[in-house]
C-alpha positions as CSV (number, residue, x, y, z in Angstrom):
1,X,116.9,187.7,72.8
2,X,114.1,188.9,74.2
3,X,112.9,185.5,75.1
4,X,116.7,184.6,76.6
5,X,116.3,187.5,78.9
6,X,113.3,186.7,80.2
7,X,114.7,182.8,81.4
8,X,117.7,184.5,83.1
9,X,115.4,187.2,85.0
10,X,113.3,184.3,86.2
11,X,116.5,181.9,87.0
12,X,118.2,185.1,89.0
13,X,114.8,185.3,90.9
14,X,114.5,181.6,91.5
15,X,118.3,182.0,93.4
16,X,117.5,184.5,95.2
17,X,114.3,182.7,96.1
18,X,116.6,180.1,97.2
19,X,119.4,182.2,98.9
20,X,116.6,183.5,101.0
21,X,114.7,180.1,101.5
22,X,118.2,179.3,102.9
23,X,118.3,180.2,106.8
24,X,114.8,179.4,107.1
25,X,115.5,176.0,105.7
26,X,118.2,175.3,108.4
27,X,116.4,177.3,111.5
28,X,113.1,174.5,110.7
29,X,116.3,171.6,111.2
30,X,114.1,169.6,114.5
31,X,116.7,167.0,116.5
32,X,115.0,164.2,118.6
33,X,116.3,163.3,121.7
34,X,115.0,161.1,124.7
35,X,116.0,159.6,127.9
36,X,117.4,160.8,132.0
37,X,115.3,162.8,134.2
38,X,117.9,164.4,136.0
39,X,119.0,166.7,133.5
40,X,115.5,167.8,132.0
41,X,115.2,171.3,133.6
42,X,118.2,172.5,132.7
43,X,117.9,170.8,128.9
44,X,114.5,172.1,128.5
45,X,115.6,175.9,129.6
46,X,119.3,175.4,127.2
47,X,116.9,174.1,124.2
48,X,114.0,177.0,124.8
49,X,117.1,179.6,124.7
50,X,118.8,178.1,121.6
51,X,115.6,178.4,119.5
52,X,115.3,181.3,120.4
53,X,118.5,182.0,119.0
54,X,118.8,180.0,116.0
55,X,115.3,178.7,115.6
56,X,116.3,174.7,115.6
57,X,114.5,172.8,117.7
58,X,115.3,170.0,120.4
59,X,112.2,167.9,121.4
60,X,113.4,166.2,124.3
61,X,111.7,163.4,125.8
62,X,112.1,163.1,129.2
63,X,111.9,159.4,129.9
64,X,114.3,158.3,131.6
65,X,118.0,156.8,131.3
66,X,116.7,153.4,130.3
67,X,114.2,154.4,127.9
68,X,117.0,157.2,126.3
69,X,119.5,153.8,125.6
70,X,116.9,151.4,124.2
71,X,115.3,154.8,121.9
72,X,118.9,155.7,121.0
73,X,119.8,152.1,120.2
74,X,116.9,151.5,117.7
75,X,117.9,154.7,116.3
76,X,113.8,156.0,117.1
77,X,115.8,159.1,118.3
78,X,118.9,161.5,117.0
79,X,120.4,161.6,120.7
80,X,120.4,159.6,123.6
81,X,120.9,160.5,127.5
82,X,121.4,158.6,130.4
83,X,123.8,159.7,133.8
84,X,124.7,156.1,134.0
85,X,127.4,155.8,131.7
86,X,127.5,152.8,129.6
87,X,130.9,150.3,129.0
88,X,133.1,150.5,126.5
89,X,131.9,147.2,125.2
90,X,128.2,148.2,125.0
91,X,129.1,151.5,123.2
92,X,130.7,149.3,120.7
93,X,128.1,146.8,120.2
94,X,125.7,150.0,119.6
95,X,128.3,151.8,117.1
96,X,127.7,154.7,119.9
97,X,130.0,157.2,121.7
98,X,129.1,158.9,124.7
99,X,130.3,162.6,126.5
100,X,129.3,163.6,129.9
101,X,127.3,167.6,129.2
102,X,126.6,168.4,132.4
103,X,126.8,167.4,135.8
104,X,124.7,167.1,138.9
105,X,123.5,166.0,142.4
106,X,121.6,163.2,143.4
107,X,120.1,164.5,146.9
108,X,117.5,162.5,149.4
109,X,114.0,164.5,150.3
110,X,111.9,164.2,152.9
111,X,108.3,165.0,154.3
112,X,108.7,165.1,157.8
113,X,106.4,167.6,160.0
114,X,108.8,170.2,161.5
115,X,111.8,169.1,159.4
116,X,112.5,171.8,157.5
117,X,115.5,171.8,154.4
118,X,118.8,171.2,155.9
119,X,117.8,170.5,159.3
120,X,118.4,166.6,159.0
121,X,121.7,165.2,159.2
122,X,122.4,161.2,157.8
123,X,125.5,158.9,158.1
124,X,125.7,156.7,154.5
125,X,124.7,154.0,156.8
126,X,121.7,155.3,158.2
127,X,120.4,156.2,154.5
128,X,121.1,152.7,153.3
129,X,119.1,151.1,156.2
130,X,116.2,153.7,155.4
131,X,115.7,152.3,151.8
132,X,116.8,148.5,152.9
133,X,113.9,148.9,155.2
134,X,115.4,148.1,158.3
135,X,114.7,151.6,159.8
136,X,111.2,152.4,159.6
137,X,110.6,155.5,162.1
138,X,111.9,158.7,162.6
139,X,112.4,158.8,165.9
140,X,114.1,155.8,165.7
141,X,116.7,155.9,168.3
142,X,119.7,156.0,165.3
143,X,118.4,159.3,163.3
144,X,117.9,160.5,166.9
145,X,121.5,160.1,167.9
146,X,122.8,161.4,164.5
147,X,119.8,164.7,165.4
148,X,120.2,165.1,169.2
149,X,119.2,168.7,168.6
150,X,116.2,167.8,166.6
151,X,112.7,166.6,167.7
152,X,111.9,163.8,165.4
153,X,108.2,162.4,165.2
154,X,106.9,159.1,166.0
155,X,106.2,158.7,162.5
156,X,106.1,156.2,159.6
157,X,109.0,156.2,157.2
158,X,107.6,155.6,153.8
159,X,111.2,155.3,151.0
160,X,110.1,156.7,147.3
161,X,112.4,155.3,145.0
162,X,112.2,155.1,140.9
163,X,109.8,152.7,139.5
164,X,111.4,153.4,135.6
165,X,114.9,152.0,134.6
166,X,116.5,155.1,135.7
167,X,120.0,156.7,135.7
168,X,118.9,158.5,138.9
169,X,118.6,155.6,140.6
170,X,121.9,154.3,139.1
171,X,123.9,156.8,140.8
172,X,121.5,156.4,144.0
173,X,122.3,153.0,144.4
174,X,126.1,153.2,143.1
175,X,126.4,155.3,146.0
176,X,124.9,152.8,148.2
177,X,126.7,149.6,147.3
178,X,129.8,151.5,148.1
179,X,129.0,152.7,151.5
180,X,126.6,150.3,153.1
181,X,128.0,145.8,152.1
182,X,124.7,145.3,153.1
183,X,123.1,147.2,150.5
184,X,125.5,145.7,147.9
185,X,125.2,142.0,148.9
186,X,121.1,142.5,148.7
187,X,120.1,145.5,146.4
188,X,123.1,146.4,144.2
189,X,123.8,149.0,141.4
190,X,122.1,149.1,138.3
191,X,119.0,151.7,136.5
192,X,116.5,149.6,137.8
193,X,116.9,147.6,141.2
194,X,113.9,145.3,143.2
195,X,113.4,147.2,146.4
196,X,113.1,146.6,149.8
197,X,110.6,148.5,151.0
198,X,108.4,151.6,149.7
199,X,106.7,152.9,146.6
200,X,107.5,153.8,143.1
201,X,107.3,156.9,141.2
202,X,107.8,157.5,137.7
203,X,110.7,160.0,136.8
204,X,112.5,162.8,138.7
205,X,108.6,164.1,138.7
206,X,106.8,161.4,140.1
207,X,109.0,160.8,143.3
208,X,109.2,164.3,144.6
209,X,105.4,164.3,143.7
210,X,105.2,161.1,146.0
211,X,107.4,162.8,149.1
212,X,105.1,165.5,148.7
213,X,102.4,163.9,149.0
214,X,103.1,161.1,151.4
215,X,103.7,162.4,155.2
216,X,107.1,160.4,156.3
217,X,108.0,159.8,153.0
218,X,111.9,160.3,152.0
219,X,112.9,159.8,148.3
220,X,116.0,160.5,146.2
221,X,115.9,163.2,143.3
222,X,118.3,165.7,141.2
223,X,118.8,168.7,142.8
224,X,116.9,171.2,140.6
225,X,113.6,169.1,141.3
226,X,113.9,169.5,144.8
227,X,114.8,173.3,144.7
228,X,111.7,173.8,141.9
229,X,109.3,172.2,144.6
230,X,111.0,173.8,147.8
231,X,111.4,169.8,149.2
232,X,113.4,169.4,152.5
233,X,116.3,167.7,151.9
234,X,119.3,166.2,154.3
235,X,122.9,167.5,155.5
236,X,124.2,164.2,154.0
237,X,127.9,162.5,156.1
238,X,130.7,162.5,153.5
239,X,133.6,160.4,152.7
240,X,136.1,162.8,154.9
241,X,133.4,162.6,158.1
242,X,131.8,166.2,157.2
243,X,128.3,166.8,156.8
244,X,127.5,168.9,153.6
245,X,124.6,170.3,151.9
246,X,124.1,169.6,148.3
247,X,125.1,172.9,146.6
248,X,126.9,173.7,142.9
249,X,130.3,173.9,145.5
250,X,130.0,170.6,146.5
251,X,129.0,169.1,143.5
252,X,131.9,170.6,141.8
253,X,134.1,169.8,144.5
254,X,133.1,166.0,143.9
255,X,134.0,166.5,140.7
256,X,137.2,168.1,141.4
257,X,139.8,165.1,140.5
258,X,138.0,163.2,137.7
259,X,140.5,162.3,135.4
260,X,137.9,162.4,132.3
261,X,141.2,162.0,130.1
262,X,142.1,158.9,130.9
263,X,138.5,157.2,131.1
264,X,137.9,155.1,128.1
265,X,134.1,156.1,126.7
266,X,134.2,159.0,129.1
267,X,133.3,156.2,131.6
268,X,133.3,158.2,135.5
269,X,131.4,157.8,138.0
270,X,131.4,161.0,140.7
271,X,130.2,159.3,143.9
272,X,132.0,159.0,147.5
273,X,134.7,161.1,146.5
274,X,137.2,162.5,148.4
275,X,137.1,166.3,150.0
276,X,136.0,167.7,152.6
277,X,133.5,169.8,150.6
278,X,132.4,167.2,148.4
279,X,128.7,166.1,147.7
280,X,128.8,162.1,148.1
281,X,126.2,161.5,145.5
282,X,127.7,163.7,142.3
283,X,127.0,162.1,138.7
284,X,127.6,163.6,135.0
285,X,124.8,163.0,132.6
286,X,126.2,162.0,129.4
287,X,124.8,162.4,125.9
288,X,124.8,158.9,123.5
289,X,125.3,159.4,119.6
290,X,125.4,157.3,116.8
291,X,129.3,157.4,115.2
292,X,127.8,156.8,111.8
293,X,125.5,159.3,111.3
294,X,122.3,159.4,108.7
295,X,121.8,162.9,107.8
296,X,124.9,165.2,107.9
297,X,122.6,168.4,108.3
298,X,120.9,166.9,111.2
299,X,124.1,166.0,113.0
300,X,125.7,169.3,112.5
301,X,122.8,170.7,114.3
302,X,122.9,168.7,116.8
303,X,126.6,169.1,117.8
304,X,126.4,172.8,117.4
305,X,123.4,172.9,119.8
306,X,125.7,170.7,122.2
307,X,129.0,173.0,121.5
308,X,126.4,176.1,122.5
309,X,125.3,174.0,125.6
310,X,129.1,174.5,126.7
311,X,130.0,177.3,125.5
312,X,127.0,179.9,126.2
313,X,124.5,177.8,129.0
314,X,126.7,177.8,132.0
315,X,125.2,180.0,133.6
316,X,121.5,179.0,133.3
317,X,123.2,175.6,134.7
318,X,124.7,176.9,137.5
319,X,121.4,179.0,138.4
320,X,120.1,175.5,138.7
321,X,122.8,174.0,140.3
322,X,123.9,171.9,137.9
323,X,127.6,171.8,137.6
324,X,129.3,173.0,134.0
325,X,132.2,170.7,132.1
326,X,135.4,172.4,132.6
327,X,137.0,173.8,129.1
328,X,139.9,171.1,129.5
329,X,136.9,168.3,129.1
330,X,135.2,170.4,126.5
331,X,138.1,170.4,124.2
332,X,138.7,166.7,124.9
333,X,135.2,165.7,124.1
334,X,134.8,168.2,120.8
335,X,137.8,166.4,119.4
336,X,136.4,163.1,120.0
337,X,133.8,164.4,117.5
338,X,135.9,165.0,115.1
339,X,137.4,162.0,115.2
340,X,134.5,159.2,115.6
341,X,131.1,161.3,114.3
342,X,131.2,160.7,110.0
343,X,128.1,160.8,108.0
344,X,128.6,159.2,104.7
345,X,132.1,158.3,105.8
346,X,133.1,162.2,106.2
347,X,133.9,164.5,109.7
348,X,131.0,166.4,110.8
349,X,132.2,168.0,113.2
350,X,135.0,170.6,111.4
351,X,134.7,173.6,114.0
């Protein structure tokens, strides 16, 4: 008897060991992820926040939009991103779905002496020719016409543009093919493009560290990056003739009408709205899973992390000036979960 109770003291202490070993076992859960630029400050500052809060970790690699599809794709990573959203055929071929998290601006900087943020205005067509290389100073007597107020220097224009495959770049350059037929006969849209004229920098990081550097240099980065290093950027010409400042208001304002329900694969594209108030070069960055999942644990995680993302960082997004998904997308895109993400052929997502 004696002997009996001593096996059930030690097999109530080895479940409670357990029991306890429980939380700590799903707080050291670590989720992967990889790929766009655009949305790395306000990833990295939602991912510090949730580990502080639940102790699971995201390890995001911030690679850009190209290298986030091909990692995703060889399954090297448990989530994807890129902001340009792939086809419905390519998400089949990958057994992948896509949701847009968060959205954003695409905004042109500049390092022009007494140019200070704001201060420059440009028509679609002038910022086309810029990057095409057919306008190569800034007094040239287009921007001056555009800036009759403003005393431009006789100075070189240098373009900075993405030298990685790059969903910045894809919005930057969707934008241009549908403003400028030059552009789009000559350049066209994709992640990676061969330019006309200037100098590539590697990530969000590497072309506003290449404006910064370069005296007449003008480049194209998300919003955050050009807030973080207090870059000048332009007053930009809209699709309704206004000039507007990239803000969260204008972003959003892009954003206004997308009709995310009816877009097979979430597949939207944000630029040249409509609106008076609307930023012309808006974009969504969108998050690339896996349907069949390996580990059930490891997906759970993940989703819950992304279902916190919408539910609890909107504010340190909009501190950013990132844009938040409205709830009506949310619920859309949580359901989509539940239908599509199994791991061993059963729902994950059950909230």
């Amino acid at each position: 008897m004696r002997n009996g109770m001593t096996i059930l003291k030690s097999l109530a202490a080895a479940l409670a060991g357990l029991v306890l070993a429980t939380p700590a076992l799903a707080a050291s859960v670590t989720i992967n992820g990889a790929g766009a630029t655009f949305p790395y400050p306000v990833y990295s500052q939602w991912a510090y926040a949730y580990q502080k809060e639940t102790g699971t970790q995201i390890n995001y690699q911030s690679i850009g939009s190209g290298g986030g599809i091909k990692q995703i794709k060889a399954g090297t990573v448990d989530f994807g991103a890129s902001d340009a959203p792939l086809e419905v055929e390519e998400l089949k071929a990958g057994g992948l779905i896509q949701f847009p998290l968060v959205m954003g601006g695409v905004v042109p900087v500049l390092n022009v002496e007494g140019v200070k943020p704001g201060d420059l205005r440009l028509s679609p067509e002038l910022l086309a020719d810029i990057f095409l290389g057919k306008i190569t100073k800034w007094d040239d007597p287009r921007i001056k016409a555009e800036n009759p107020s403003l005393k431009l220097p006789a100075q070189g224009i240098t373009p900075v543009y993405r030298s990685d495959g790059s969903g910045t770049t894809w919005i930057f350059t969707n934008y241009l093919t549908k403003v400028s037929p030059d552009w789009a006969k000559t350049v066209g849209n994709d992640k990676a493009v061969q330019w006309p004229a200037g100098v590539g920098g590697k990530g969000n990081e590497g072309v506003a560290a290449y404006v910064q550097r370069i005296k007449g240099a003008v480049g194209y980065v998300e919003y955050a990056y050009a807030l973080q290093n207090k870059m000048s950027h332009v007053l930009l010409k809209n699709r309704a003739g206004s000039y507007v400042a990239p803000t969260a208001e204008t972003f959003q304002a892009a954003a206004a009408n997308a009709d995310w329900a009816s877009a097979p694969g979430y597949y939207v594209v944000l630029t040249d709205q409509p609106g008076k108030e609307s930023w012309p070069i808006t974009g969504a960055s969108f998050i690339l899973l896996h349907k069949e999942q390996r580990k059930a644990d490891v997906a759970q995680a993940m989703l819950s992390f992304f279902d916190w993302c919408y539910r609890n960082g909107n504010q340190s997004a909009l501190n950013l000036h990132y844009v938040p998904m409205p709830e009506k997308v949310v619920a859309l895109v949580e359901a989509t979960w539940a239908k599509e993400i199994r791991a061993g052929g059963q729902p994950v997502w059950k909230k």
